[in-house]
N, C-alpha and C positions, 0 to 999 in steps of 0.2 A: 402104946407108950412111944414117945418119942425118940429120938438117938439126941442128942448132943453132937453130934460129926458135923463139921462146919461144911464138909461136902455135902450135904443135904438140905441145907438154909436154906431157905428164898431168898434172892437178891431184893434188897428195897427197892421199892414202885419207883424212887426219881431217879435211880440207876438204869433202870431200865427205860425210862422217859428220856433218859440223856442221851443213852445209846439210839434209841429210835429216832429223837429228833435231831441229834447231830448225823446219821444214814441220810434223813432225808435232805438235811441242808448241802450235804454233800453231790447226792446225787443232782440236786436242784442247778447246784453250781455246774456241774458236769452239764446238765441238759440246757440250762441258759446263758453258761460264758465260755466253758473250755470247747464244746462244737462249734457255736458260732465264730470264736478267735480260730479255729481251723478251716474253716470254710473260708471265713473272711484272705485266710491265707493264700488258702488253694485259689480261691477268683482273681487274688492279687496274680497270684502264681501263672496262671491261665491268661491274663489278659496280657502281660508284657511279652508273652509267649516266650518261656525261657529265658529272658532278660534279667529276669530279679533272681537271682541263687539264694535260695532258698534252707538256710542249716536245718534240711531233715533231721539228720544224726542228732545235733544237741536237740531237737524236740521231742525226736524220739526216748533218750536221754534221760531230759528230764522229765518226761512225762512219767515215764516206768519209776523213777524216783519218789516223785510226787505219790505215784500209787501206790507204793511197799510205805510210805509214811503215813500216807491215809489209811490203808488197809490197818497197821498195825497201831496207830492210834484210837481206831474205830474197836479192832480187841479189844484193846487195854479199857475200852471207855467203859465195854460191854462186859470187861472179867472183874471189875474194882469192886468193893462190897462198900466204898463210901462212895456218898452220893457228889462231893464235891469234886474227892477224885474224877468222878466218871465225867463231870460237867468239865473239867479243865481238861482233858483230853479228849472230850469229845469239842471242844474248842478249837487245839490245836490241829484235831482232823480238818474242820473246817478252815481253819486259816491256810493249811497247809494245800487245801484243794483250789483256796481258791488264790494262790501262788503257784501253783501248779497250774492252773488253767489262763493266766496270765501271762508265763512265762514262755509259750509259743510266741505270742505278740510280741514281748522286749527279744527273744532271738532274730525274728524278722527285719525288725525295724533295725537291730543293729548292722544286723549286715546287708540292711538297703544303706544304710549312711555312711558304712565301710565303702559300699560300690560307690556311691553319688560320688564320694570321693575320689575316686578310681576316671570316674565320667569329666570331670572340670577339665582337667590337663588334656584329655582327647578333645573336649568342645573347641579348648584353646587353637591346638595343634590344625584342626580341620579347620577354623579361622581363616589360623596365619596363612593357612596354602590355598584359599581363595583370595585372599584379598591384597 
């Protein structure tokens, strides 16, 4: 005989297809843009030797952020007993990884454009006092 306890349901098959195929979109994003956008970093990082500052901190930051939002949308997507529920948050895991995985790059690039900025008035400066 059966129980009626909804603790002991089966979750429906697309819930559990949401959950597994939004895991692996996630990691997918993880292994083909947020490593490469850090490497890409680091080699930037590496070649000017020191040159380009680099906001560690807010990557680190945001990264950690990005991941308590994925982790916990990846839950939610995985604990939902409707199947659309589970597909709309396993959505926003993925959007959210792969704004997370992107957002090294816009911290970078910012603050190379803050420096460029920094650089004009020293190119000026070393100019004027050769010429």
């Amino acid at each position: 005989m059966r129980s009626s306890d909804a603790r002991q349901r089966a979750r429906p098959r697309a819930v559990v297809v949401a959950a597994v195929v939004s895991l692996v979109a996630v990691v997918l994003i993880a292994l083909t843009v947020y490593a490469p956008v850090l490497g890409l970093i680091a080699t930037a990082d590496a070649t000017v030797v020191g040159l380009l500052d680099v906001p560690v901190l807010a990557i680190v930051v945001g990264s950690l952020i990005a991941l308590v939002v994925v982790a916990a949308a990846l839950l939610l997507a995985a604990s939902r007993r409707r199947p659309a529920a589970a597909w709309v948050w396993g959505g926003i895991a993925m959007l959210t990884a792969l704004l997370g995985a992107t957002f090294p790059l816009v911290a970078a690039v910012a603050a190379s454009v803050d420096q460029l900025g920094q650089v004009g008035p020293l190119i000026g400066e070393l100019v004027g006092r050769f010429l």
